[in-house]
C-alpha positions as CSV (number, residue, x, y, z in Angstrom):
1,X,-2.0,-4.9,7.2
2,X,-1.4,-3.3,3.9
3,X,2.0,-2.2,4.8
4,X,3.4,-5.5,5.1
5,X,1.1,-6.5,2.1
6,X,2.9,-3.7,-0.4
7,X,6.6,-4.2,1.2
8,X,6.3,-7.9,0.1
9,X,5.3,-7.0,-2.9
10,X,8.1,-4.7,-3.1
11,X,10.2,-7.2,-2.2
12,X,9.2,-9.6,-4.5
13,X,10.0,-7.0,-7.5
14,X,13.1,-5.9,-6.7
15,X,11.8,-2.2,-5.5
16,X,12.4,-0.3,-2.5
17,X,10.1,2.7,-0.8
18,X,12.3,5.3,-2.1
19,X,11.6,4.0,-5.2
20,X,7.7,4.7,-5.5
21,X,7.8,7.8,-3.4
22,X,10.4,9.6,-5.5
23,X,8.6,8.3,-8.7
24,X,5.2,9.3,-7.4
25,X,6.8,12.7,-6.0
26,X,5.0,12.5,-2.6
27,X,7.2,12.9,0.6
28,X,8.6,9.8,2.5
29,X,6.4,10.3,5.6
30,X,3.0,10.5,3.3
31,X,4.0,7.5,2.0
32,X,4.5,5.6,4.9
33,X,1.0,7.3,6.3
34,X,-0.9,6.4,3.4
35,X,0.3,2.4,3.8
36,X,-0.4,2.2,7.6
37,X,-3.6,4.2,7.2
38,X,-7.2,2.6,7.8
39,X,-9.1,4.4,5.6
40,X,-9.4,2.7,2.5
41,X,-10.2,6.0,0.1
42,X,-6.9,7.6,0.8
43,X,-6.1,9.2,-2.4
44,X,-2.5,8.8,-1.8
45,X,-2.7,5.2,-1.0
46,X,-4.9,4.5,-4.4
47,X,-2.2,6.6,-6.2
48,X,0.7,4.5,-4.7
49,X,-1.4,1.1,-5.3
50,X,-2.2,2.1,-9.6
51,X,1.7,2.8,-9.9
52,X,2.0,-1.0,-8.7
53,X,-0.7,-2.3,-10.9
54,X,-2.3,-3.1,-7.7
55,X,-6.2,-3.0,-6.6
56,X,-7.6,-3.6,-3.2
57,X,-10.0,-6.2,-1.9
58,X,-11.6,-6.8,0.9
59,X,-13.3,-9.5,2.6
60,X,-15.0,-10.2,5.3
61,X,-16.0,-13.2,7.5
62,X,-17.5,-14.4,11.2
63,X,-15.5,-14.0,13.8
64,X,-13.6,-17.3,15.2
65,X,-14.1,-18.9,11.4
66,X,-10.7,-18.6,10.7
């Protein structure tokens, strides 16, 4: 869910992966980890989400409302 949310995003500013992870200096599989993880306090993931100027919300609704 947030993977594909944060590539796009990439995507959309011209940035690849390599990009945040060697500006962040964390290690290419902790960054793919912390994007694909569930658990929304990963300190990784909030690190990788302030370098983007990004914040998290989340919403939630009844099921079969959509």
């Amino acid at each position: 869910m947030l993977e594909l949310q944060i590539k796009e995003i990439l995507k959309q500013r011209g940035l690849k992966p390599v990009d945040v992870y060697k500006a962040l200096d964390i290690d290419k599989v902790v960054f793919y980890q912390s994007i694909r993880t569930s658990n929304l306090n990963n300190k990784t993931l909030h690190k990788i989400l302030r370098y983007l100027g990004l914040e998290m919300e989340v919403k939630l609704h009844e099921k079969g409302s959509l």
